[in-house]
C-alpha positions in Angstrom: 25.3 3.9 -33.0 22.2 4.2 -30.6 23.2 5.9 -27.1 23.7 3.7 -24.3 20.9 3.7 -21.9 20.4 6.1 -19.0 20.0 3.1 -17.1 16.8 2.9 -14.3 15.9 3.8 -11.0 13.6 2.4 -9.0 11.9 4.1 -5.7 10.6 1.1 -3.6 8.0 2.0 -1.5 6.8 0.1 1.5 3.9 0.4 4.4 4.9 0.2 8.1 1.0 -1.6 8.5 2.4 -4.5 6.0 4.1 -7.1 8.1 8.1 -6.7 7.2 9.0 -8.9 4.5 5.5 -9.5 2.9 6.2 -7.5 -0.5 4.8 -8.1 -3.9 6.2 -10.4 -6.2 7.8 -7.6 -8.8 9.6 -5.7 -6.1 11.5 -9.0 -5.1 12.1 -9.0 -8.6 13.8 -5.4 -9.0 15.4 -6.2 -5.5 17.3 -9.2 -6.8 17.9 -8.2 -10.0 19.2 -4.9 -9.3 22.8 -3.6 -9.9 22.3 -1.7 -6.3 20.0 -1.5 -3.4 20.2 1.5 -1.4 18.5 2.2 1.9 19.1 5.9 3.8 17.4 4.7 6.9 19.1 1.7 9.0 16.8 1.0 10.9 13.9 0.5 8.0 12.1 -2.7 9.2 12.6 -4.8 6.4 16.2 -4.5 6.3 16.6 -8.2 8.3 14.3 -9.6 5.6 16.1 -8.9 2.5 19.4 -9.6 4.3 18.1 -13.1 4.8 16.7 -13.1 1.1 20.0 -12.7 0.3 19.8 -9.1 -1.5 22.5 -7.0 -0.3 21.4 -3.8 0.6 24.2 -0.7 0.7 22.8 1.6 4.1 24.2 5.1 4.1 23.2 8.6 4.2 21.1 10.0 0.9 23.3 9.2 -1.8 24.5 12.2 -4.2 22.1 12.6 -7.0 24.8 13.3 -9.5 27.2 9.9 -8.7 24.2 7.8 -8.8 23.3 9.2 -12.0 27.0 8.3 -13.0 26.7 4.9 -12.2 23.3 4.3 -13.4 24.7 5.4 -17.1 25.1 2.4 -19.3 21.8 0.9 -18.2 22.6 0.0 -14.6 19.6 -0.6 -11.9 19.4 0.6 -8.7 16.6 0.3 -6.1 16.2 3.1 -3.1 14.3 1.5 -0.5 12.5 4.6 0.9 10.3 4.8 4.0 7.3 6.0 4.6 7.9 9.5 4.0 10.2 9.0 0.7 13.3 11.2 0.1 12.7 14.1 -0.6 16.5 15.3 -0.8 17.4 13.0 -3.2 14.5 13.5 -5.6 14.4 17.3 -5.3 18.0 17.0 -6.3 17.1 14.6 -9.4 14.7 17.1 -10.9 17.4 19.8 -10.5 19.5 17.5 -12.9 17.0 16.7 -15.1 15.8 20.0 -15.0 19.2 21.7 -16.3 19.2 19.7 -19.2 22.6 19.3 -19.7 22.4 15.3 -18.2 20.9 12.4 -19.2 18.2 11.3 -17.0 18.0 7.7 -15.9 14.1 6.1 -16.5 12.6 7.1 -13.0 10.1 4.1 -11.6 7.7 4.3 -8.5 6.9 0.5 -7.4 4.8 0.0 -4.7 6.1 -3.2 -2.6 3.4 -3.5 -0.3 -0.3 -2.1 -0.5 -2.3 -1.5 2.6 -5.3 -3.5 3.2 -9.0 -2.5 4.2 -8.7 -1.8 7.9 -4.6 -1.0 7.8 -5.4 2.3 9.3 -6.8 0.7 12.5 -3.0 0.0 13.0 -2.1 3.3 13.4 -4.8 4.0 15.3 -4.0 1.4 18.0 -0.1 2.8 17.7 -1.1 6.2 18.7 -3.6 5.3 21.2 -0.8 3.1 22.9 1.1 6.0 23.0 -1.2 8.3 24.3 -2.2 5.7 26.9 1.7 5.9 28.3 2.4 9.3 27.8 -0.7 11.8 28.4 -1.3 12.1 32.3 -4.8 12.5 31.6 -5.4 9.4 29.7 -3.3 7.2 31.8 -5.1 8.2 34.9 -8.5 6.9 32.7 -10.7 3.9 34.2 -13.5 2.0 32.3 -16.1 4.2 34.7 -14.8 7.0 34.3 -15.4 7.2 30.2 -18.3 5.0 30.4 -20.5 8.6 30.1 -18.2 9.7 27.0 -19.4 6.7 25.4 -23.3 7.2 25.8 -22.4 11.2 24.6 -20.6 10.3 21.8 -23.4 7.4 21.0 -26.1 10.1 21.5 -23.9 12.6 18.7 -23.5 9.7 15.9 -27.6 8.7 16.5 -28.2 12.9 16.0 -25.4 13.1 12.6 -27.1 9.7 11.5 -31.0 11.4 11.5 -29.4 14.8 10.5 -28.3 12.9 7.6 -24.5 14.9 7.6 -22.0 12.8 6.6 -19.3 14.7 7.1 -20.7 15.0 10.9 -21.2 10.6 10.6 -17.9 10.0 9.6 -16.3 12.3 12.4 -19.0 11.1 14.7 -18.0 7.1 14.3 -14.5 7.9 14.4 -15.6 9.0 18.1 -17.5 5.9 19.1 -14.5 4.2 17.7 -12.4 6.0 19.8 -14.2 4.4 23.0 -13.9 0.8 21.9 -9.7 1.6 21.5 -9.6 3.5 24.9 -11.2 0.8 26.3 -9.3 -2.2 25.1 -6.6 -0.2 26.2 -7.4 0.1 29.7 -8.3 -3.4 29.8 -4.8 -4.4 28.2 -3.1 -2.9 31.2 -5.2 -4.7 34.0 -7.3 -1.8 34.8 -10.5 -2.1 37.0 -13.5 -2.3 34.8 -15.3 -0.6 38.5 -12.9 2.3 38.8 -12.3 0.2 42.1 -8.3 -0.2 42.7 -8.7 -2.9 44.7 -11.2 -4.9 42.0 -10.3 -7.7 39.7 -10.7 -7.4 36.2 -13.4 -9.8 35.3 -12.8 -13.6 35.3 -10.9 -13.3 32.3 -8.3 -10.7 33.1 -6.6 -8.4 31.1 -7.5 -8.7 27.1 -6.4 -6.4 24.1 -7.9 -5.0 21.1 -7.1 -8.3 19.4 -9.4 -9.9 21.8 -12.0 -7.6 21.3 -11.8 -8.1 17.6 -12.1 -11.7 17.7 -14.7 -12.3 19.9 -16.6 -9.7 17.7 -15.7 -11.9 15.0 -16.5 -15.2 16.4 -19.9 -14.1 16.9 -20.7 -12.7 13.7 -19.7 -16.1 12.5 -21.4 -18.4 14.8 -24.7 -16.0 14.2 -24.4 -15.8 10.3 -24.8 -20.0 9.6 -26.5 -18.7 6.6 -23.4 -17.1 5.1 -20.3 -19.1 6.7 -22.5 -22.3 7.0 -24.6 -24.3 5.4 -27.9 -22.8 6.9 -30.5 -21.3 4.6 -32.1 -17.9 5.5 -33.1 -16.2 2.4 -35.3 -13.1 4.2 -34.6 -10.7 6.6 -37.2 -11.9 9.0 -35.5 -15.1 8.5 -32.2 -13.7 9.7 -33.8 -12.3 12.5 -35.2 -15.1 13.6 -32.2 -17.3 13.2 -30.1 -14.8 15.1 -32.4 -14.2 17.9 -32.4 -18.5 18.2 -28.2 -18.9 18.4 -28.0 -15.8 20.4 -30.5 -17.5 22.7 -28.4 -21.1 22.8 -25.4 -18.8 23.3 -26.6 -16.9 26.2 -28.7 -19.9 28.0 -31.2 -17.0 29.6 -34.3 -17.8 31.3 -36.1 -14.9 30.9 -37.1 -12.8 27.8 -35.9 -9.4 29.5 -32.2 -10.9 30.0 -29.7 -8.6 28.1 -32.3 -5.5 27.7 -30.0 -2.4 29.8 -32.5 -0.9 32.0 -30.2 2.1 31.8 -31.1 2.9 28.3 -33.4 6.0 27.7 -36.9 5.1 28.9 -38.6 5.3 25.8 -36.4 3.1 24.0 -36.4 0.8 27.2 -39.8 0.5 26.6 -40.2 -0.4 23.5 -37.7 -3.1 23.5 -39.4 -4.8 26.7 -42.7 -4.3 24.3 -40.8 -6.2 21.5 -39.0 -9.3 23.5 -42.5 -9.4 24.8 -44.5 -9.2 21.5 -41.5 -11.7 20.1 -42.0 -14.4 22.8 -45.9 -14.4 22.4 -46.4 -12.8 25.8 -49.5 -11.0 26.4 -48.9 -9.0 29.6 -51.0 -6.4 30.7 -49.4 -2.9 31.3 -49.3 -1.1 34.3 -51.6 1.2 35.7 -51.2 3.8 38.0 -51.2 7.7 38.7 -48.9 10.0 37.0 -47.9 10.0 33.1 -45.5 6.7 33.6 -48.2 4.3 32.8 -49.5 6.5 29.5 -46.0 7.2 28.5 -45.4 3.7 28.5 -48.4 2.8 26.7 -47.6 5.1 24.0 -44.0 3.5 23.5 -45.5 -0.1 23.5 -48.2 0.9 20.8 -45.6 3.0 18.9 -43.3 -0.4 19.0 -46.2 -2.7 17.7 -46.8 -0.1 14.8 -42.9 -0.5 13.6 -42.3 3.2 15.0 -38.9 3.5 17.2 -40.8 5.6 20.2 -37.3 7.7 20.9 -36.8 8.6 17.7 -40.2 9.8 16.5 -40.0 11.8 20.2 -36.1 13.3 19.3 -37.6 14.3 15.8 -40.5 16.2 17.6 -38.3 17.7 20.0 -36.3 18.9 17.1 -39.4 20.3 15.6 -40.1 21.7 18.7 -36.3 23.1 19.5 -36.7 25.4 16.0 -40.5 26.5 16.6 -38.5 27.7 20.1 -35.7 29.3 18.2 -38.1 31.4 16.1 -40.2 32.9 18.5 -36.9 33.7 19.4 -36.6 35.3 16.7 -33.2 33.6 15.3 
């Protein structure tokens, strides 16, 4: 006579960044099929949901390795619906079982009922800087003046791990600039004062979340990428160029050339993009003259710009070259 079967169980896995109730196909299948469903944690967030798929789910403390063993002889199912951080109790107490030898084992399956997406760990990252928002006196004190200089440094330290060519340094460095666009959002979900004035408005929209951000960010990648989500045809890079710089110009409705360049970026990259909006429109405008190094500094940038050269970075790399000539005569 063959032995009866050990029976099977199954540890469902689930991710808190998965909307509740969105599982895969073969974990509704165990669920409904199963002998029992077991869940350790009542308040698990899909709980409602396979109540109302009609899969009765048993909610208790970790259940006793041995019983369930017991009950899973004869080729029962059962399903343990863990949560993020499993149970570690019960299987620690499993491989003790199977470990003595003396019992037989029921077929152990890990199946994975939701799978994160690309992007799911932006959720978490949003959690915890809602929570650090509320809860760190610091942070909840924070307007969008006050961290607008953290946001040029932490620009200025991705441009330097980009050029330094350290990715461990890029991806720590993004991660940072990140971290402005959340704080941000945040600030601007609760109402804050974009000025740091108390007694300001918050633009003529009002208060807006991360969500907002997003999808204006996304609306305009769209609307400026006819080429990929419309039936436009731009099949070079200049091409692109020039059909972004045309729907960014219907977008914006400006009347000069020099509308949306920040005069309080560095100088030398200031002028360089004057030089190029310039050189793009077909505008021939004499430089400035004048005493002092201004005028030649800005000459430099503007011929550096025509050449294809990026005036602030060729200047940072000599200043780099010029930091380590420094450090030896140091003698480091």
């Amino acid at each position: 006579m063959n032995a009866p079967s050990p029976g099977r169980l199954v540890l469902l896995t689930t991710s808190h960044r998965v909307a509740p109730g969105q599982l895969s196909w073969p974990a509704w299948q165990a669920l409904h099929q199963a002998d029992r469903v077991l869940c350790a944690d009542p308040a698990h967030p899909q709980l409602p949901y396979l109540r109302e798929a009609g899969v009765e789910v048993e909610v208790a403390a970790t259940p006793d390795a041995a019983d369930l063993v017991d009950f899973l002889a004869g080729g029962r199912t059962a399903v343990l619906v863990q949560s993020g951080e499993g149970d570690r109790r019960l299987t620690d107490a499993l491989s003790r079982l199977a470990g003595s030898g003396r019992v037989a084992m029921p077929d152990l399956e890990l199946l994975p009922g939701a799978y994160d997406l690309p992007g799911a760990r932006l959720i978490d990252l949003v959690q915890v800087m809602d929570r650090i928002r509320e809860e760190c006196p610091w942070s909840a004190r924070q307007t969008h003046e006050g961290l607008a200089k953290y946001a040029m440094e932490e620009a200025f330290e991705l441009i330097e791990a980009i050029e330094e060519g350290d990715r461990d340094a890029l991806r720590e460095e993004l991660g940072d600039v990140l971290l402005q666009v959340v704080f941000h959002a945040r600030i601007a979900e609760d109402g804050a004062p974009a000025t740091g004035d108390e007694e300001s408005e918050e633009g003529d929209g009002g208060p807006f979340s991360i969500d907002d951000v997003a999808a204006t960010l996304i609306d305009k990648l769209v609307r400026r990428h006819p080429h990929v989500f419309g039936d436009a045809v731009a099949e070079t890079p200049e091409e692109v160029r020039a059909q972004w710089l045309r729907v960014k110009g219907e977008e914006k409705e400006r009347t000069s050339v020099t509308d949306g360049v920040p005069v309080a970026q560095p100088a030398l990259a200031l002028a360089a993009k004057l030089a190029s909006r310039a050189r793009g429109a077909g505008l021939h405008v004499p430089l400035p003259e004048g005493p002092g190094p201004g005028p030649a500094l800005l000459a430099l940038a503007v011929e550096a710009e025509r050449q294809g050269t990026d005036p602030e970075a060729a200047l940072r790399e000599s200043a780099r070259r010029y930091r380590e000539a420094i450090r030896a005569a140091e003698g480091h």
